[in-house]
N, C-alpha and C positions, 0 to 999 in steps of 0.2 A: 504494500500500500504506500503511494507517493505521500511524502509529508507536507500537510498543509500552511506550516509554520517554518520561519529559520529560527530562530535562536540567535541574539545581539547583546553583546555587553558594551554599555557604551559610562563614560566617568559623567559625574555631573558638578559642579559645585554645589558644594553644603549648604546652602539657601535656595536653590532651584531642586533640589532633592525634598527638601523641607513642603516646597512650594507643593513641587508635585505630591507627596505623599500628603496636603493639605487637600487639592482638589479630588484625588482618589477618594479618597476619605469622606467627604462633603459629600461626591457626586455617588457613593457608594458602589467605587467601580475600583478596576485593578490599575496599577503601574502603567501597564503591560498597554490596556483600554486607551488611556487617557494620553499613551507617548504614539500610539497606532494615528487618535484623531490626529491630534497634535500636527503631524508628520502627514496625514492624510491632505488637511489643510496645506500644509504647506507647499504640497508637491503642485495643487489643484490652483493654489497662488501662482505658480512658477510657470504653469501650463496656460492659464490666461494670459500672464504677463507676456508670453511669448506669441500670443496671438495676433496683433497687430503687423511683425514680420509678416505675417500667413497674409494678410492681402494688401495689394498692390495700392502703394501711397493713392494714384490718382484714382481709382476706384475709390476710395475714401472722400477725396475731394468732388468728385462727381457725386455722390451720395451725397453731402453734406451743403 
């Protein structure tokens, strides 16, 4: 059976560990959940921001 998960260790500073283990907590979710969204977000950030490359300036300006 393929595995549906990798496995990350990654360091964090002592007050953003803190952090996190605050909104886990709160939002009664894991670590694990809350660095998935986190990261979720962030790739979904990087993939719009890269959007505007995708069409042609004057097609922009012809729309607008």
């Amino acid at each position: 059976m393929a595995r549906t998960r990798t496995a990350l260790c990654i360091s964090l500073p002592p007050e953003m560990a803190e952090e996190l283990d605050t909104i886990a907590t709160e939002e009664d979710r894991s670590r694990s959940e809350v660095v998935r969204e986190g990261l979720r977000d962030y790739c979904k950030a990087r993939r719009l921001a890269d959007l505007p490359d995708l069409v042609p300036e004057t097609h922009c300006r012809e729309a607008g």
